[in-house]
N, C-alpha and C positions, 0 to 999 in steps of 0.2 A: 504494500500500500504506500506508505511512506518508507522510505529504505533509511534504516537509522543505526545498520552495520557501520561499526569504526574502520578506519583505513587512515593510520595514524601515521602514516610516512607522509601522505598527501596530505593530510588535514595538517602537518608540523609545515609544512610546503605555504597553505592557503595563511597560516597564524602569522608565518616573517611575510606575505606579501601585505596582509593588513596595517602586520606592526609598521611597516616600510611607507604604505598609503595612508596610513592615517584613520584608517576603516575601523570605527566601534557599530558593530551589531543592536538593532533594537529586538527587543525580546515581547512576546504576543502580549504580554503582560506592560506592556509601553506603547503598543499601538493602543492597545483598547483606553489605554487611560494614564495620556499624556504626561501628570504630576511625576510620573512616578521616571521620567525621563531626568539623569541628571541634571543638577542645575549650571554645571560648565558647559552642558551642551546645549542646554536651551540659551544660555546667553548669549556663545558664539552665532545660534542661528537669527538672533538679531540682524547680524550682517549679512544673510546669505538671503537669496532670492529662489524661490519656489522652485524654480524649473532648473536655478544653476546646477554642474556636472560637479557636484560637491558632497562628498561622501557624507555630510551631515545629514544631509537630506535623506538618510535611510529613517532618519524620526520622524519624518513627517507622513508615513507612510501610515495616516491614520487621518480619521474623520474628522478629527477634531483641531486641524489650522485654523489659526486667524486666517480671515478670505481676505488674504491680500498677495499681492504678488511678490512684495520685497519685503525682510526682515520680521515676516512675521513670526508668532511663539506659537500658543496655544489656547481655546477656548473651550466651548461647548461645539457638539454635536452641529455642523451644518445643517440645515435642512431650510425646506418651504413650506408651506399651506398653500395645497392648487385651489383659488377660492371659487365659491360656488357658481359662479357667472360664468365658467369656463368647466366647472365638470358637470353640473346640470342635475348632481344628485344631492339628498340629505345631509347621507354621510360625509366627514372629515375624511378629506384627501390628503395625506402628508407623501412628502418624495424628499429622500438622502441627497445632498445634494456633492456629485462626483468632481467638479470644478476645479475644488482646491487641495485637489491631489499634484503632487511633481508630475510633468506632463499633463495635468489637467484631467484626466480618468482615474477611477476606480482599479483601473487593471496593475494600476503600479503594486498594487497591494498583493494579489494574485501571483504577480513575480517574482514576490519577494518571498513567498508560503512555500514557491515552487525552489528558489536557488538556495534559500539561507541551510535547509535541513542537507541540502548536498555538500554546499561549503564546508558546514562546520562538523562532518560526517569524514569529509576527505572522499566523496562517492563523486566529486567534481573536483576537479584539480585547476586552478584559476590561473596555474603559470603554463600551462602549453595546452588546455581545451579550448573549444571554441561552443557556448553557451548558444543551443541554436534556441530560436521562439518561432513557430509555426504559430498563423493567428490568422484572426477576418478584422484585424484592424490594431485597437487599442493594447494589447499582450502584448502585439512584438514592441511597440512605442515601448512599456514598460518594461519586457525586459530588458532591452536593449538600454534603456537608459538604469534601470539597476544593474545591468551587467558594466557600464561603465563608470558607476560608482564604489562596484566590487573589483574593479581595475580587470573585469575579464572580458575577453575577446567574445564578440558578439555574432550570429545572422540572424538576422530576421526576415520572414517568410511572410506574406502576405498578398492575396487578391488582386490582378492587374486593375479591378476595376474598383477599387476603392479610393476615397479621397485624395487630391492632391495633397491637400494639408501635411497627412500622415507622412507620405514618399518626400516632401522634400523636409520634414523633422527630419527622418528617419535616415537620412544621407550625412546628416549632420553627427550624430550620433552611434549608430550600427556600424558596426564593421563592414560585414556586407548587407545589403538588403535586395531577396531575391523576390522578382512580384510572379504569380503563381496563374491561370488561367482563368479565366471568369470574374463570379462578383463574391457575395458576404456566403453564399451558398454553397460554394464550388469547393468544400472543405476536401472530399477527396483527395482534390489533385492536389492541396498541401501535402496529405500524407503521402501522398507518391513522389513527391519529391525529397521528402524526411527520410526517404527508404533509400533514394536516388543517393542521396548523402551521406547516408549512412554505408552504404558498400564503397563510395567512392574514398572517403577519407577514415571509416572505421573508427576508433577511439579517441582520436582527435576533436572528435565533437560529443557534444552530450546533448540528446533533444529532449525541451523540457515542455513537454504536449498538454498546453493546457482542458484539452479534452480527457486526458487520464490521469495527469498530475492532483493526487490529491491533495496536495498542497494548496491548491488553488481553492479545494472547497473548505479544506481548515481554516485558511484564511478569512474565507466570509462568516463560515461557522461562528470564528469565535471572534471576529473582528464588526466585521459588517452586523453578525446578530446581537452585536452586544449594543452596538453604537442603535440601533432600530429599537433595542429595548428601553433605550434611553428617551427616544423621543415622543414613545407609547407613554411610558411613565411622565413623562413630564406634562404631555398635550391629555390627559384623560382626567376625567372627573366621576365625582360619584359612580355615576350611574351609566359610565361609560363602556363600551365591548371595543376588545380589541379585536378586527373580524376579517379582516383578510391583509394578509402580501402576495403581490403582483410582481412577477418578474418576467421577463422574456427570458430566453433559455441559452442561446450562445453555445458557451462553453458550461455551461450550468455552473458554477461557479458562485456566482451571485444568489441563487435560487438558495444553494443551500444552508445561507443566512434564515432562510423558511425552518430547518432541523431546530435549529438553537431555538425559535422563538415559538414552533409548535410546543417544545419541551415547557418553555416558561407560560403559556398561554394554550392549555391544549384545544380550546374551540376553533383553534386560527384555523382558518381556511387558509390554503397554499396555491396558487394557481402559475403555470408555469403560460409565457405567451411565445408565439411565434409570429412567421408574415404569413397572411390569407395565402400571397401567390408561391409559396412553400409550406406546405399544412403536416409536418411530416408525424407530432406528435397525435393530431386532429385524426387525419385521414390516410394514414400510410403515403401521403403526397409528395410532391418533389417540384424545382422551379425555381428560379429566380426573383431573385428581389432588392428592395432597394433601401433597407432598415441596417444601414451596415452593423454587424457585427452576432448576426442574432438568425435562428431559422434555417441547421446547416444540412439538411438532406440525410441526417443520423443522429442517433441518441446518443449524448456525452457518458462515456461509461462512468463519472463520477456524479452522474445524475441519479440520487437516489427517488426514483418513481416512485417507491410505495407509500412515499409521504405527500406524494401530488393530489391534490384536493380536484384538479378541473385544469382543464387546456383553454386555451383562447387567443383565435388568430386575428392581427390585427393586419387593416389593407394598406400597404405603404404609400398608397395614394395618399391616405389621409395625415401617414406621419410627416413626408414631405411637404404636400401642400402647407401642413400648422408652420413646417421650420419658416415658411415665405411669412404667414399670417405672424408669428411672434417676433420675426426679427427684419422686413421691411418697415419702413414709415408708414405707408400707407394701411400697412396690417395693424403698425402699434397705434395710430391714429384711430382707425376704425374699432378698436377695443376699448378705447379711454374713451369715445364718443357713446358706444350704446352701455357703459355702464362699469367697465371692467374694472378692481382694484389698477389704480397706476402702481400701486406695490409691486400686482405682479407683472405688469406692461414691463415696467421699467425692467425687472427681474429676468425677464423668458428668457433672454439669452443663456439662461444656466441650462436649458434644455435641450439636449443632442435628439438626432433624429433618434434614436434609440430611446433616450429618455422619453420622448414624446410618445412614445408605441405603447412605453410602460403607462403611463399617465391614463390614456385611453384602453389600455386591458383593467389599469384600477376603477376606470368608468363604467366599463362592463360586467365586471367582476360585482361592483358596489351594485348595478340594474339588477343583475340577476336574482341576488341573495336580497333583492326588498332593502338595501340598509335602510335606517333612519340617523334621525341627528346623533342618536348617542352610540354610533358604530362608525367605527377606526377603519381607516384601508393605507396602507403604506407599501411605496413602491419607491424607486431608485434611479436619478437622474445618473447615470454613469459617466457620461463626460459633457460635455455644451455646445453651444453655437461655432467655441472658437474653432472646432473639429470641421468646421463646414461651410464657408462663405463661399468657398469654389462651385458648391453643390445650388445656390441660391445663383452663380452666376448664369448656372446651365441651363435654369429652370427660366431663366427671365430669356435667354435668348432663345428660349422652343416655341414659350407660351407667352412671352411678353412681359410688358413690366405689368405691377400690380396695383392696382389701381381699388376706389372704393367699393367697386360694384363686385371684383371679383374677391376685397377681402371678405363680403358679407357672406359672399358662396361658400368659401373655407370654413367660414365661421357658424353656420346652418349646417354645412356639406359633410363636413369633418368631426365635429363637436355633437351638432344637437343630434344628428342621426343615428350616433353611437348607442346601438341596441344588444339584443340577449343573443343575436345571432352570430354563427363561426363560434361557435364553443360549448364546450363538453364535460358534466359534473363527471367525474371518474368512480365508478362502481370496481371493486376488487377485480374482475375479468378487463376491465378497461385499461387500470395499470397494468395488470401483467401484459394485457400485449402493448404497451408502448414498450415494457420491459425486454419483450423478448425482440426487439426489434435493433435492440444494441447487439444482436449473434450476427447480423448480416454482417457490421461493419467490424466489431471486433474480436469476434471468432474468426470470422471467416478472412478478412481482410489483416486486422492489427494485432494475431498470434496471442490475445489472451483465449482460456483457457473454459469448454462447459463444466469444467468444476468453479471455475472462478466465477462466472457468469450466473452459476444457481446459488453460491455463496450468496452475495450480495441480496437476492432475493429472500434467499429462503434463511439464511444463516443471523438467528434475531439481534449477533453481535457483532454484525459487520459494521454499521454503521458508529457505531457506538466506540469500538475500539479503535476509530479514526479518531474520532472528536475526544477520545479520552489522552490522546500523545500531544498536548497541548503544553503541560507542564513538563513533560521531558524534553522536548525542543527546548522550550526557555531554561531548561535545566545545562544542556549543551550551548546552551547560544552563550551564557554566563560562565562557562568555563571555558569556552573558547575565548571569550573577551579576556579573561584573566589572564592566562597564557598569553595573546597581544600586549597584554600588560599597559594601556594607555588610557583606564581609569582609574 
């Protein structure tokens, strides 16, 4: 699951390149709650700037930045309230807000669950591997920039057809950066190229596949669900239900912030979303689309289904259109004129088209189950606008600029229409076959294993002996830092 065999020639290897870099480790025990981050090192990050290539920046790999770009410390929990003029239900709509992460996504976190257990393991050698991150966007961004805060050699792998944005960070940053055929969809043919690389360079590279890395779901586990239980708790009253989390599926990754907060809240409903024109958990479906980063033609094998409440596809029609409607003038104009909080006018930009998808399965989600005023739904802005201005250029020179009449249509078209339809409560037989639909791609294709594959199902302490390796990591991460010797 997690590999957490020592290989102590190479971990003495990774210890002089950090002492040498400067590299102090934070431990999951310092994401989830900042205080507990030295005070030499929150001082120094006074001077450093969000996105710098500055190995400080592995502390901020938590929900809780000051949202600012330069010298920020620490606060509370980010988040919004999507207010009611824009979600059209009862219920409290809240969304994490992903922005003011280094690189500006959530996924920095995800890379850091995936590299730190190999580092300080020595099962990744940081002076002659090369750290590969296969992704549909924001992964390789973060690994590739925690890989060059951990001073290790980077490729990142990603979608020809995905944002400019991303391609030219990522040129800055990555060692290499290979772009792969297709769109957010075409996750295949990453893995065929993972395999390509793997025969052609053998041990020289370590791929760290955020589709099987479970690093990636500890990380939301105990990061992402802690920081969601904080906003539950703070936003709810008397007489309040906490009653569903809304996530799109990706790399499932994020979803599994749903485990931690079922355990604390077990009524929570969990709903995993996808795009309409890729319905794969829906309808066995397949297809392209245009929600980057979400929807990829197979089930993530660190996707635990049996905790999946309901599916729910959302139409990328509707997430692109919103990114024009929140982030033109003409869209933020027409939202201040019929009513909209300017809080959140002024705010939308914090919403990637991704996040927008999520927003709109929390609108679905909240129709279906009847909410009222005193039921909770929380979902997850993953990264924001700044992922995407190229995509707003593309859309003005197809269909034109946007004008008042066609923000009204977005805002009718996209918004008020959002009903109970494309999606699916999940009955016992409904999970197991979204479950069984991970043997196509990683039996048959990515060499795991039908005993590995019924485990996870049927074995009541697979899940659980994931999420329990949280304090031995921070147990290793603290004795790795020791041996550095630079606290």
């Amino acid at each position: 699951m997690i590999d957490l065999t020592m290989h102590e020639d190479v971990k003495k290897k990774n210890v002089q390149r950090c002492r040498e870099r400067g590299i102090i480790l934070p431990t999951f025990a310092q994401m989830k709650d900042p205080s507990k981050i030295p005070a030499s090192v929150r001082e120094k990050l006074k001077e450093v700037g969000l996105w710098d290539i500055n190995p400080l920046n592995l502390f901020r790999i938590t929900w809780k930045n000051e949202p600012t770009k330069d010298g920020g410390t620490f606060g509370g929990v980010n988040y919004i309230e999507i207010p009611k003029e824009i979600t059209g239900v009862k219920a409290r709509v809240f969304a994490i807000v992903g922005k003011w992460f280094p690189t500006g996504a959530h996924k920095v976190g995800a890379t850091y669950g995936c590299l730190a257990p190999a580092l300080i393991t020595g099962n990744f050698d940081s002076t002659k591997q090369k750290a590969v991150w296969p992704s549909t966007g924001n992964y390789c961004r973060g690994g590739a920039y925690n890989s060059d805060l951990l001073a290790c050699d980077s490729i990142a792998i990603l979608p020809e057809e995905m944002s400019a944005e991303r391609f030219n960070w990522l040129k800055k940053v990555a060692g290499e950066v290979i772009a792969t055929p297709g769109c957010e969809s075409n996750v295949k043919e990453i893995f065929d190229k993972c395999h390509e690389l793997t025969s052609q360079r053998g041990d020289a590279i370590v791929i760290f596949n955020q589709f099987d890395e479970f690093g990636n779901y500890l990380w939301h586990y105990e990061v992402t669900g802690n920081a969601i239980e904080e906003i539950v708790k703070k936003e709810m009253g008397p007489k309040s239900r906490f009653k569903g989390y809304f996530s799109t599926t990706g790399s499932a990754g994020t979803i599994g912030a749903g485990d931690y907060l079922k355990q604390k809240f077990p009524e929570l409903k969990i709903a995993a979303g996808e795009a309409l024109q890729c319905p794969t958990l829906l309808s066995n479906g397949f297809g392209g689309h245009r929600i980057e980063g979400i929807g990829d033609k197979h089930v993530p094998w660190i996707h635990n289904v049996r905790n999946t409440d309901m599916v729910i596809a959302i139409d990328d029609d509707d997430s692109m259109d919103l990114l024009r409607l929140f982030n033109e003038p003409a869209g933020q104009e027409y939202m201040k004129k019929i009513g909209i909080p300017a809080s959140f006018v002024d705010n939308a930009e914090l919403l990637g088209i991704s996040g927008i998808a999520n927003v709109l399965g929390a609108i679905k989600m909240a129709k279906y189950y009847e909410m009222d005023e005193d039921d909770v739904v929380v979902t997850v802005l993953t990264d924001s606008f700044e992922m995407y201005p190229s995509r707003i250029k593309e859309m003005q020179e197809r269909d034109g600029e946007l004008d008042t009449v066609k923000a009204a249509q977005i805002y009718h078209g996209s918004l008020e229409k959002q009903g109970i339809d494309n999606m699916m409560e999940l009955g016992y037989r409904d999970r197991l076959r979204v479950h069984n639909l991970k043997y196509y791609t990683w039996v048959e294709q990515q060499g795991k294993t039908y005993a590995q594959i019924n485990a996870q199902w049927y074995d009541s302490d697979y899940w659980t002996n994931i999420q329990a390796l949280t304090p031995k990591i921070d147990k290793l991460i603290e004795e790795f830092n020791a041996e550095v010797g630079l606290i």
